[in-house]
N, C-alpha and C positions, 0 to 999 in steps of 0.2 A: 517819526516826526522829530525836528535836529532838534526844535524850539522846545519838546517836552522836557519837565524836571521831574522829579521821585520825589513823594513825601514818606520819607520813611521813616516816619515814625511822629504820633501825634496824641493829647489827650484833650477831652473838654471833661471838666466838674462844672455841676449845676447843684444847686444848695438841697442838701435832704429835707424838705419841710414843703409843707401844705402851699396848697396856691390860698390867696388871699385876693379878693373881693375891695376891689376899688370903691371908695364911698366919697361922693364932694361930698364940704363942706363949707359954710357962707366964711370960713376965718382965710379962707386961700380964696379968692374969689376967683382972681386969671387962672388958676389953674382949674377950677371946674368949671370954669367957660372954655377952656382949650378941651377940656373933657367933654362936655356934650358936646361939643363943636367936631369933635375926633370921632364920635358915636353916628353923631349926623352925616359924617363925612365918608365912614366905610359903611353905615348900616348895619353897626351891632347895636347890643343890646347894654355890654358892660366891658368890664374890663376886668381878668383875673391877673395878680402878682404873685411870681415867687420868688424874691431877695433872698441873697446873702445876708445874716446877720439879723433877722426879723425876731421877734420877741412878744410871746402872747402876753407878758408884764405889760407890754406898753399900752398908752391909749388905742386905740384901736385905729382912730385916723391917724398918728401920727406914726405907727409902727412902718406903714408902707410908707411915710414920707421918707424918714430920716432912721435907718434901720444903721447897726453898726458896723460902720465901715470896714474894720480889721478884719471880719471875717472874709471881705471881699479879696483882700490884700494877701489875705491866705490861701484864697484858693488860686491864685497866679502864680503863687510859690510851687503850689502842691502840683499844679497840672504840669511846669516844667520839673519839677521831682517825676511826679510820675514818666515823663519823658524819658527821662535819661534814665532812668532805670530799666525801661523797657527796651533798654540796647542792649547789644555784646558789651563783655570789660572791653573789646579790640575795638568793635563800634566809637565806645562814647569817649577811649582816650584818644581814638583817631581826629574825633571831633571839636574833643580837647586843644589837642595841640597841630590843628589845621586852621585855614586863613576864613577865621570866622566871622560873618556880621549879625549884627540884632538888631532887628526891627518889633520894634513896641507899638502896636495898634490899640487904639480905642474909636469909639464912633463923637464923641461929645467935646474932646479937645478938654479942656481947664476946669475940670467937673468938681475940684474939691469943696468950692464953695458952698456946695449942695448937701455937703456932709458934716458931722458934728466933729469935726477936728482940733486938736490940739497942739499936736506934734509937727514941726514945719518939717518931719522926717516924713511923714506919713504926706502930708498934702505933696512933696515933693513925686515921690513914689506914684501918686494919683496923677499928677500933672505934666510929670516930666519923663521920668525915668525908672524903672524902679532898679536902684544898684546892685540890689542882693543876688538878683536873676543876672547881671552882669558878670559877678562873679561866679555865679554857680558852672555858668557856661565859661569862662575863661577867655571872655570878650575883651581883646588887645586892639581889634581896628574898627570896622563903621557901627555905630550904634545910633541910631535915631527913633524918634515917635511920628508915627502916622496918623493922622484926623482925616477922616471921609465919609462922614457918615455910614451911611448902610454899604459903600462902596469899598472902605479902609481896608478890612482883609483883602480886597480884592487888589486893592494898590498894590498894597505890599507883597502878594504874591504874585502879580505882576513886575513888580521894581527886583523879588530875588532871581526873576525867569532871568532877567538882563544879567544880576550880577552873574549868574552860575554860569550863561551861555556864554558869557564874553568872559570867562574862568576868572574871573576879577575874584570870587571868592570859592573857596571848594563846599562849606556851606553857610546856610541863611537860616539863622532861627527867627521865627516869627512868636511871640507874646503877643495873645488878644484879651480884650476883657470886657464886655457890656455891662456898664450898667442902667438896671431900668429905672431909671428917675422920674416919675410921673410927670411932671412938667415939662419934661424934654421929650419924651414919648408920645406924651398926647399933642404937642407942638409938631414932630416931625408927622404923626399920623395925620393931621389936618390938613397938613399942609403936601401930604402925598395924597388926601383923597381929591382937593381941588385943583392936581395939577393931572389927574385921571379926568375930569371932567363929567365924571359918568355916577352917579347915584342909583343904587337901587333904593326901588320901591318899599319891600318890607324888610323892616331891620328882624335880626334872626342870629339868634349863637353869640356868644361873647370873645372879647381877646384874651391870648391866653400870652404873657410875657414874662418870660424864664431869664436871670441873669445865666449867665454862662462866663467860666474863665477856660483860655485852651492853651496849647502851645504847640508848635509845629516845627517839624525837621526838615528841612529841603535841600537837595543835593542833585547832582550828577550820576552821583551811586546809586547803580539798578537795585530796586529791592522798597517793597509797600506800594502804594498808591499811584500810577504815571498821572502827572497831572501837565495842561497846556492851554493857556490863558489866551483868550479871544483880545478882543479891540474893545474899547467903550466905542458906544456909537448913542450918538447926541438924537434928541426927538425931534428934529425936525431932518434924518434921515430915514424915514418909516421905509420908504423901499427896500434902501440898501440894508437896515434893519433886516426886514423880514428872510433878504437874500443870505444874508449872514450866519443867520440862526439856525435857519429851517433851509434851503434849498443846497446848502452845503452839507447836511447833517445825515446823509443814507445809511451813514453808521453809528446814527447815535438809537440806542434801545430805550433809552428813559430821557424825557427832560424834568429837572426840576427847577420847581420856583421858590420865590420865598415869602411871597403873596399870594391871594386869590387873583391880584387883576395883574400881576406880568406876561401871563397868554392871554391875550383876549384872543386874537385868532390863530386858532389852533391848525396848523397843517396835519395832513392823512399820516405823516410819518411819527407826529407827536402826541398819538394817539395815548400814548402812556406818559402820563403826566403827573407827577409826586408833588404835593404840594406839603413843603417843609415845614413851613411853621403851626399848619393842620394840625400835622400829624408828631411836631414834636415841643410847639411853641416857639414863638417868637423870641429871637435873640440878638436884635438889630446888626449889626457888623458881621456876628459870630453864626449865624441864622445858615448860611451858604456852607460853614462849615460840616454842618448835620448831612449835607450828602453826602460825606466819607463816612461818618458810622453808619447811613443806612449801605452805602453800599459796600462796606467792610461786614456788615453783619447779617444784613436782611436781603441784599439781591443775590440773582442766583450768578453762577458763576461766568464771566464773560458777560459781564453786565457794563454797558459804557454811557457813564451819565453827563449829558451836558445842562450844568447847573447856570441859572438865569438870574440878574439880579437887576431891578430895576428900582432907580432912585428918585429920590422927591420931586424932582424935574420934567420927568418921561424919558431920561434916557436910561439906557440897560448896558450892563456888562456881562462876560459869559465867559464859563471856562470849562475845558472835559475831563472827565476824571475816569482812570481804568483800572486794571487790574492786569497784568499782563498772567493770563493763566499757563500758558508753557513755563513761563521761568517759573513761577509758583509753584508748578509740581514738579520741577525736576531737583 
């Protein structure tokens, strides 16, 4: 495929610490009305958090509100450390001093408000850019931030497919980072269960919402992950939808989702169906990402996942991920 790019090389950190147990309270009223309203709307039961920066000092509702921010800001550092580390010296000075761009995703756009800030260094870094990650990578040309909700990684690894194919740049570093801010979580969950239209009956099992920070290498250069990003397709093209996904796909071995409701109808060939945020927690943006460690770690070998992401609206994006096992072993 000409359109496919390499991820070669990637990390996510997710905070070491307990999941924590959503509780409204009458002092936030909109937000535990967007809470049961979100409950009502997919049919759990609760809601489990696990932040960056959480604190069993704190009050106990306030610790999931407003948990401290820096440690968030450290793990976006750490996961592009860990990145570059994980090259050759020949890898990462190549990448060093080649025609590099950085794309900074988030799902929330201008979130610092949300947080107990002081520093117009640190809100900047939240809202805008964060510069240090500029530097680390030796970013001289395109640098920008992406906002797309649950779709943003997916822009953005769609925007580097363009620059890499049209050799505009030799690589694309992507910077993602979710954060689960309760009020913005329970707001987009509500408002993705009313645009399913479909309620189940008995609520059952709780949410389970993981921050995660990642950071991703993409290039031209064979070697890691072949990945090859599909079309958004709007909901009110359910056909060509279905044709897209499924009657193109005789080669795909696994789909994955990032909800329970992005297959509802399941064709004979997507009989194997991973559902991501099940099995690893919810990570809004970054949620799409978990199909490269399961299939860097847990699928068996020549495994080809086409992962499924479907937005607040009813539409879905899609893209394939492999493993090229000749070049691997040779």
């Amino acid at each position: 495929m000409n359109d496919a790019i390499y991820l070669n090389a990637f990390a996510i950190i997710e905070p070491e610490d307990d999941f924590y147990i959503y509780s409204p309270g009458w002092l936030n009223v909109w937000e535990s009305h967007l809470y049961n309203q979100a409950l009502k709307e997919t049919a759990k039961c609760g809601w489990g958090f696990k932040r960056f920066g959480t604190s069993k000092a704190a009050y106990a509702q306030e610790m999931l509100r407003k948990p401290d921010y820096i440690h968030y800001i450290e793990a976006l550092e750490q996961a592009a450390e860990e990145v570059l580390q994980s090259l050759g010296a020949k890898e990462r000075m190549l990448l060093l001093k080649s025609r590099t761009a950085f794309l900074y995703v988030d799902a929330w756009g201008e979130s610092a408000i949300f947080e107990n800030i002081s520093s117009a260094l640190h809100t900047s870094t939240i809202d805008t850019l964060p510069k240090n990650l500029l530097k680390k990578f030796a970013i001289k040309d395109v640098s920008c931030k992406m906002r797309g909700e649950k779709l943003s990684l997916i822009a953005a690894m769609r925007c580097a497919q363009d620059y890499l194919c049209w050799d505009t740049f030799d690589f694309v570093v992507v910077c993602a980072a979710w954060r689960a801010i309760p009020l913005l979580v329970f707001s987009e969950a509500a408002l993705a269960g009313e645009a399913g239209k479909s309620r189940a009956q008995q609520r059952s099992g709780i949410h389970l919402s993981v921050e995660r920070a990642g950071c991703f290498i993409f290039s031209r250069r064979a070697g890691g992950i072949s990945v090859r990003c599909g079309n958004y397709l709007s909901w009110q093209d359910g056909t060509q939808t279905q044709r897209e996904l499924y009657e193109t796909a005789s080669d795909i071995d696994l789909f994955a989702q990032t909800d329970t409701t992005t297959l509802r109808r399941v064709p004979e060939q997507a009989a194997n169906v991973l559902d991501l945020s099940a099995m690893f927690g919810a990570s809004g943006c970054l949620t799409p990402a978990l199909s490269w460690e399961y299939l860097q770690h847990q699928a068996p070998g020549g495994t080809k996942i086409r992962t499924i992401v479907k937005d607040s609206f009813g539409g879905s994006a899609w893209f394939d991920s492999w493993i090229d096992t000749e070049r691997e072993g040779a």
